[in-house]
One Martini backbone bead per residue (centre of mass of N, CA, C, O) as a GRO file, in nm:
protein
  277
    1UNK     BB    1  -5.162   1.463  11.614
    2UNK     BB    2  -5.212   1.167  11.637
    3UNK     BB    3  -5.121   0.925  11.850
    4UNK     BB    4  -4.884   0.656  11.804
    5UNK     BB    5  -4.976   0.290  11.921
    6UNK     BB    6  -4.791   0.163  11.679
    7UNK     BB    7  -4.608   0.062  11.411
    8UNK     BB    8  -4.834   0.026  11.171
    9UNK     BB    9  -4.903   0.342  11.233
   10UNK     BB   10  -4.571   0.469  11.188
   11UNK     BB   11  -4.551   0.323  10.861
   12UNK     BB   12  -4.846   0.493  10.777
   13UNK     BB   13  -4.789   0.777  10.833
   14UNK     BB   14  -4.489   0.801  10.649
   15UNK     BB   15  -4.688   0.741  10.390
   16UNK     BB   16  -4.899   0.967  10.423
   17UNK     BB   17  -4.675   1.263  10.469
   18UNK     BB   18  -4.369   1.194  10.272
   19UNK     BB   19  -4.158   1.078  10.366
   20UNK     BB   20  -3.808   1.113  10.293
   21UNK     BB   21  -3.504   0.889  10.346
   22UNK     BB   22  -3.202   0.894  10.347
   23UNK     BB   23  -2.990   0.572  10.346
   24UNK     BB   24  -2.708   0.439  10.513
   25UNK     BB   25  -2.585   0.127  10.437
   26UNK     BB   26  -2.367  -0.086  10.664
   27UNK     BB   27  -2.317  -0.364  10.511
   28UNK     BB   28  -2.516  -0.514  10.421
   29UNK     BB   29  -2.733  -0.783  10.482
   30UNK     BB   30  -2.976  -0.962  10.419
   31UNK     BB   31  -3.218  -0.894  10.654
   32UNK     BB   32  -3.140  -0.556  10.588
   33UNK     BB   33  -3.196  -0.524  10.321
   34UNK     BB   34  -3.495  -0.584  10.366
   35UNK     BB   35  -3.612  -0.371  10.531
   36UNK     BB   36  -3.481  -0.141  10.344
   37UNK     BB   37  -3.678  -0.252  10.104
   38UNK     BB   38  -3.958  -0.222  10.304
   39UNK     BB   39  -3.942   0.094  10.291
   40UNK     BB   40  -3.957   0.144  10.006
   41UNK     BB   41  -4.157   0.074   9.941
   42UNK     BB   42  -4.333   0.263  10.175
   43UNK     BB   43  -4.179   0.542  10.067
   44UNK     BB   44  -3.960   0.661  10.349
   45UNK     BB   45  -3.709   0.504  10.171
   46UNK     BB   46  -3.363   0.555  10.072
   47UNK     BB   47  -3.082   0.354   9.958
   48UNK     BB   48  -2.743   0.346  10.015
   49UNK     BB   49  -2.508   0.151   9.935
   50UNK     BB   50  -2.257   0.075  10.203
   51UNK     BB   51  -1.950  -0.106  10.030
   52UNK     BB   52  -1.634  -0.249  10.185
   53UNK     BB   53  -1.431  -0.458  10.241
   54UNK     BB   54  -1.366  -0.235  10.467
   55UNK     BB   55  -1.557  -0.152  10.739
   56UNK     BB   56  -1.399   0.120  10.800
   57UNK     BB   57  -1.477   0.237  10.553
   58UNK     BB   58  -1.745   0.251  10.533
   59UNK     BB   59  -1.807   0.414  10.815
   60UNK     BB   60  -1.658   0.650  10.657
   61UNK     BB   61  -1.866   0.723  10.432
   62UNK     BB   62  -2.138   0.738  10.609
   63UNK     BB   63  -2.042   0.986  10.736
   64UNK     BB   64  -1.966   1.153  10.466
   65UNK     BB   65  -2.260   1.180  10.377
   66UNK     BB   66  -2.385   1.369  10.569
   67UNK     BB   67  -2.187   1.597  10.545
   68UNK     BB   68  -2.303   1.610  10.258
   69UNK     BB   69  -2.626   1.588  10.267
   70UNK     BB   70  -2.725   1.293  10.180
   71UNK     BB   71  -2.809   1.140  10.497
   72UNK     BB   72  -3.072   1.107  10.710
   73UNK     BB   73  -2.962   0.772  10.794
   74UNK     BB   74  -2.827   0.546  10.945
   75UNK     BB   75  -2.758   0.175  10.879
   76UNK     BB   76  -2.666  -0.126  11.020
   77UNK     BB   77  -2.471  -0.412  10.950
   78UNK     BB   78  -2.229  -0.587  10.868
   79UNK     BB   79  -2.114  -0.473  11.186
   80UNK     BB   80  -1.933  -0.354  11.425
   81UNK     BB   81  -2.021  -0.144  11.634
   82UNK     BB   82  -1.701  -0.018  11.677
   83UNK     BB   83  -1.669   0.075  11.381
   84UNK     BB   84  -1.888   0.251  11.388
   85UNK     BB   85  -1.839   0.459  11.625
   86UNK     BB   86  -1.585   0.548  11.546
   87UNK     BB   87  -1.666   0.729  11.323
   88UNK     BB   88  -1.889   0.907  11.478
   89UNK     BB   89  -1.666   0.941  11.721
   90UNK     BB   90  -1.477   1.131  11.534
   91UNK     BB   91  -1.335   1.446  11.596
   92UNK     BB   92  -1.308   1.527  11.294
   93UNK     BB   93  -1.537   1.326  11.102
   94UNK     BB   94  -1.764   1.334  11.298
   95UNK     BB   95  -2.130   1.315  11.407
   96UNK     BB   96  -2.091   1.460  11.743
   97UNK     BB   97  -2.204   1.754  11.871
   98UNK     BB   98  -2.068   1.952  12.050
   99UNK     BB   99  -2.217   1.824  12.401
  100UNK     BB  100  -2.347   1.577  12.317
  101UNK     BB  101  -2.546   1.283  12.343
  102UNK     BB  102  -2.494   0.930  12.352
  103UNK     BB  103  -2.782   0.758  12.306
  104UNK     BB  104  -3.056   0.527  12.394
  105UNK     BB  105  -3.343   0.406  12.190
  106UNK     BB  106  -3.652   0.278  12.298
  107UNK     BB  107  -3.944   0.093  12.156
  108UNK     BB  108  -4.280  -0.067  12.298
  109UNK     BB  109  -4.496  -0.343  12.227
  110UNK     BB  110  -4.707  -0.432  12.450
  111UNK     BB  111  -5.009  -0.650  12.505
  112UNK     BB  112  -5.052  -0.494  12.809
  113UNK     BB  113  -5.023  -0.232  12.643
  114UNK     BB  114  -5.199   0.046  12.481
  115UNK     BB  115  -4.894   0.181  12.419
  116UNK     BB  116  -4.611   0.332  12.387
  117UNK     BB  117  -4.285   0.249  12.479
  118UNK     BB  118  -4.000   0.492  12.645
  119UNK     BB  119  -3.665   0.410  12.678
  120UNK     BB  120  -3.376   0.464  12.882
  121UNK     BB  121  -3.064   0.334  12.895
  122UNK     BB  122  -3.001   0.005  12.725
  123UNK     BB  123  -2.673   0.041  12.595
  124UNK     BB  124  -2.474   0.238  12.682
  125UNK     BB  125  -2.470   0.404  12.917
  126UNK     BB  126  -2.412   0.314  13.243
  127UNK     BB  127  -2.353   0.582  13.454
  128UNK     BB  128  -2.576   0.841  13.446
  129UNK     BB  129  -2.566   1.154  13.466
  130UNK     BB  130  -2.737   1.455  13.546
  131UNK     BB  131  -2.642   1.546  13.205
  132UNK     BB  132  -2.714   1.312  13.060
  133UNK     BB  133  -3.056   1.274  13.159
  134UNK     BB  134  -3.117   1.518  13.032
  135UNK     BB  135  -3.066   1.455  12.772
  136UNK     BB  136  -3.251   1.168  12.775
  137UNK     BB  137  -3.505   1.360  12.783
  138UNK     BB  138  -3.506   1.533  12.553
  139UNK     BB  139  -3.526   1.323  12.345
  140UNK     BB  140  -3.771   1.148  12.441
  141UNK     BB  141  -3.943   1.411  12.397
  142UNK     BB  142  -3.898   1.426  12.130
  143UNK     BB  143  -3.987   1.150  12.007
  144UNK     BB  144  -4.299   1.139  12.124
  145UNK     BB  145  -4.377   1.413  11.958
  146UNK     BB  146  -4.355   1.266  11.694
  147UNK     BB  147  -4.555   1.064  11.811
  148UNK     BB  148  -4.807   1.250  11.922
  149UNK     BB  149  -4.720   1.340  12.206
  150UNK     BB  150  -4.763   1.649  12.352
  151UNK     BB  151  -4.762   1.520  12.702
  152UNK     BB  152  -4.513   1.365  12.821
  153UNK     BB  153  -4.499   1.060  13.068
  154UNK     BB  154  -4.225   1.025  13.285
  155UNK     BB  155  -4.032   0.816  13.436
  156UNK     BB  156  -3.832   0.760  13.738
  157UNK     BB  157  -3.626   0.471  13.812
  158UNK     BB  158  -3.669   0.272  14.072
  159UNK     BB  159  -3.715   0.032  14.366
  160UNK     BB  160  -3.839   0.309  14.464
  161UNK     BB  161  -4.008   0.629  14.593
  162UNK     BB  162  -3.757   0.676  14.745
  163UNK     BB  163  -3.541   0.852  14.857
  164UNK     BB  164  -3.155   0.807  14.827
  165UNK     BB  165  -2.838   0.926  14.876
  166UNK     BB  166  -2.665   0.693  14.970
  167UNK     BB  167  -2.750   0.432  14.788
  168UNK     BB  168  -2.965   0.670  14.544
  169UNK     BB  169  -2.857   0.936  14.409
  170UNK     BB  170  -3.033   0.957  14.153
  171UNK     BB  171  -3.297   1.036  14.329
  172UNK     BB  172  -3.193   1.339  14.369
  173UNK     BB  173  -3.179   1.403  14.066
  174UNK     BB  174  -3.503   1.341  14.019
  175UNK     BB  175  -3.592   1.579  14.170
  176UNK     BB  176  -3.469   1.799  14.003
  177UNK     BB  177  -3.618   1.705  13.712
  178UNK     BB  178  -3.888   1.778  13.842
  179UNK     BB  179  -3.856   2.084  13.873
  180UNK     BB  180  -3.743   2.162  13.587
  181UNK     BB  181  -4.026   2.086  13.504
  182UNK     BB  182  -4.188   2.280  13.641
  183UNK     BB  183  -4.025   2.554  13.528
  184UNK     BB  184  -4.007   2.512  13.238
  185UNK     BB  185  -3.742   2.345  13.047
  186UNK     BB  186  -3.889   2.086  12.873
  187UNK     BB  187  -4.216   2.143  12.847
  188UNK     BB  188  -4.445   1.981  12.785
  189UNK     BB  189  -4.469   1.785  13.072
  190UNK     BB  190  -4.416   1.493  13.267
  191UNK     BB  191  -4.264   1.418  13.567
  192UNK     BB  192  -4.225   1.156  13.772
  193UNK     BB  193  -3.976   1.073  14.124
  194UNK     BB  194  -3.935   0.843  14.209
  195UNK     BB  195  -4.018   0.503  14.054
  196UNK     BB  196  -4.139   0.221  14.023
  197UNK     BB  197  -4.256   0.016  13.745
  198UNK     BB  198  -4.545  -0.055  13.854
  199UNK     BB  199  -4.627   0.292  13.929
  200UNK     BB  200  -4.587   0.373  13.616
  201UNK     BB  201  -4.798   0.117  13.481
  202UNK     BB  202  -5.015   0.141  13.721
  203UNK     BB  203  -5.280   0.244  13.855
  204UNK     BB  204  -5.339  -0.022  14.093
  205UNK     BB  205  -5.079   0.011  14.226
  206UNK     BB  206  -5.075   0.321  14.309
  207UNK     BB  207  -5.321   0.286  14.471
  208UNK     BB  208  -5.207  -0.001  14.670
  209UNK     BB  209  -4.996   0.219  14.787
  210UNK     BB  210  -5.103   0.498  14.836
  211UNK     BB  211  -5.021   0.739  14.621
  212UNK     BB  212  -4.920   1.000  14.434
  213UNK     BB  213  -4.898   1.087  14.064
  214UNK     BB  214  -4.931   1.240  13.765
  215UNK     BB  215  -4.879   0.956  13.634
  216UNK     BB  216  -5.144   0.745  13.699
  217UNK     BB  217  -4.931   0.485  13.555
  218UNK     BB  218  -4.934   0.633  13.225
  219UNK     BB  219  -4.662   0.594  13.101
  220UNK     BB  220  -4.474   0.678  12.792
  221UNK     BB  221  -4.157   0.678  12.995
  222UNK     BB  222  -3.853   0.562  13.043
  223UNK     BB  223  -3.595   0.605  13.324
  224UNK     BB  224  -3.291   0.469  13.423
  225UNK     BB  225  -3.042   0.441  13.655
  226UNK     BB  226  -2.926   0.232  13.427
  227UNK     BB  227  -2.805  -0.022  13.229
  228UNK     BB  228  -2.906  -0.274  13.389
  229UNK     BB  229  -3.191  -0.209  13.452
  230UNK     BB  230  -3.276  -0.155  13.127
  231UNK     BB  231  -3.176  -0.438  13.010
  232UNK     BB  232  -3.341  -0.643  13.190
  233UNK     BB  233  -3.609  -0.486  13.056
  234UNK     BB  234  -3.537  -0.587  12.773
  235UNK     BB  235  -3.506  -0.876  12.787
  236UNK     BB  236  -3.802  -0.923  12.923
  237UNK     BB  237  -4.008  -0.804  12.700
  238UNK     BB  238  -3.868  -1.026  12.467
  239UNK     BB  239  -3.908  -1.307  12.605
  240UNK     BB  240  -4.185  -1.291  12.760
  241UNK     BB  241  -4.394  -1.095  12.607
  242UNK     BB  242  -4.372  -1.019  12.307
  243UNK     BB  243  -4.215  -0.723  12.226
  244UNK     BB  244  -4.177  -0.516  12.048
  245UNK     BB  245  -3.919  -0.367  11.891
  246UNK     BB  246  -3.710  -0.029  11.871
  247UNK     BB  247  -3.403   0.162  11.760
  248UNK     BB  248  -3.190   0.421  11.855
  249UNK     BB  249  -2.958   0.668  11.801
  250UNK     BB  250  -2.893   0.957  11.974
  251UNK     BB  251  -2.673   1.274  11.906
  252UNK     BB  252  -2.636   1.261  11.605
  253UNK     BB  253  -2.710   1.437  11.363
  254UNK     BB  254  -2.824   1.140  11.290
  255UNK     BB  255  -2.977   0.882  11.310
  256UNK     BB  256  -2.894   0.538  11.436
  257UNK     BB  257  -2.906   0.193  11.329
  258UNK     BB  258  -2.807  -0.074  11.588
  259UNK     BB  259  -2.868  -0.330  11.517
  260UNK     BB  260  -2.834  -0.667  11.528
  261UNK     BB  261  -2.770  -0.980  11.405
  262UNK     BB  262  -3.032  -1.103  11.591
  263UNK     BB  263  -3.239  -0.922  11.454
  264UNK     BB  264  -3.520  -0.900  11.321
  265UNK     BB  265  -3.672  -0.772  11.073
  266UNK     BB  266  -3.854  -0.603  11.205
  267UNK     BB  267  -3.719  -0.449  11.405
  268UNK     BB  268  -3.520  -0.299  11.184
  269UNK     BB  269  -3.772  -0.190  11.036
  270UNK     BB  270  -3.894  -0.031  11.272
  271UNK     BB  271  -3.660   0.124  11.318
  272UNK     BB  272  -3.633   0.273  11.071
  273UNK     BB  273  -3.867   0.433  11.137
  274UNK     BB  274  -3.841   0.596  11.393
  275UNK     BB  275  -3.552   0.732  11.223
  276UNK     BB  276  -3.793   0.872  11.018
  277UNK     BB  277  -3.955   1.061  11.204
   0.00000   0.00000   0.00000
């Protein structure tokens, strides 16, 4: 498979390939429903509108679908988050498997960078352990190679390439999960770090710090020390760079898209993509 370079591509994939998920959309609102109904279109989702006076109870209708195997996406419509993840991560009928990561993914074509740009977490985690960073690379990896990447290229972010134990101990973590890809831990991937931003994803840069990366500046994938250093860099290049962005959540059965009740229509059909491949 052709590696996936934009969203308009990763559209016609999932129409051409014959995709076709059950989406359970929680509380529909305008815009949200539009995106659904722009996904049957292309013939990849079938919606199944849950619609209840009471948030907490659609929540949890939109839950017990996929439990009985109805259901192969949650789409978020007009409820709060905390309502919809309370369903989630409800221990008796809720839907994320023991030892499991909830995490967030994040998807980003900015008009600067040639292909598609995969980064972790910016919304859910604060300050990721190493057991949690660890499951966050393997979704980053798992989402890649969905998306035609083989061997994905995964940078570790810190504000330098320097380790530091004192100040940035995640950066000792980061030695850690570079060795355990040398190892054959996590299959074909390239991943090393730390390095600061601009020498992951810029030839340039890394070569006029004198720098030597097996990543050549060429990143499919960003892992962020934190949800601070990850949110301000999405908000960041929504704001300023005008890049499109996917999201969804990894770690419970099946995808669920999170999107805000401010995200563009395009933003909810593309995240509805990302968790349809």
């Amino acid at each position: 498979m052709k590696a996936i370079q934009c969203f308009d591509e990763l559209v016609e994939h999932l129409s051409k390939s014959g995709v076709h998920r059950r989406v359970a959309v929680v509380c529909p609102d305008e815009s949200t429903r539009g995106a659904v109904e722009r996904a049957a279109e292309a013939g990849f989702a079938e919606p199944i509108w849950v619609e209840d006076d009471d948030v907490d109870a659609a929540a949890t209708k939109a839950v017990a679908l996929v439990h009985e195997g109805k259901a192969d996406v949650i789409q978020k419509g007009l409820l709060n988050t905390d309502n919809l993840l309370k369903a989630i991560l409800n221990k008796e009928t809720g839907i994320l498997p023991k030892g499991q990561v909830l995490t967030h993914l994040t998807c980003a074509k900015l008009p600067q960078y040639d292909k598609l740009l995969f980064m972790t977490d910016v919304a859910v985690i604060p300050y990721p352990t190493k057991e949690q960073r660890e499951q966050q690379l393997r979704y980053l990896l798992n989402l890649c190679r969905k998306m035609g990447v083989e061997e994905p290229r995964v940078a570790l972010i810190n504000c330098s390439e320097k380790v530091n134990a004192k100040h940035f101990p995640c950066t000792v973590e980061y030695q850690e999960l570079v060795e355990q890809t040398r190892l054959g831990l996590f299959g074909p991937c390239i991943v090393d770090g730390p390095l600061d931003l601009k020498t992951s994803l810029s030839p340039a840069a890394l070569h006029k710090k004198g720098l030597q990366s097996p990543l050549e500046g060429r990143s499919d994938g960003l892992i962020f020390s934190d949800i601070q250093a990850g949110n301000v860099f999405y908000k960041t290049i929504t704001l300023f760079c005008n890049a499109q962005t996917a999201a969804i959540l990894q770690g419970p059965q099946v995808p669920v898209v999170l999107t805000s009740r401010a995200d563009s229509a395009d933003n909810k059909f593309y995240s509805l993509a990302l968790a349809c491949v």
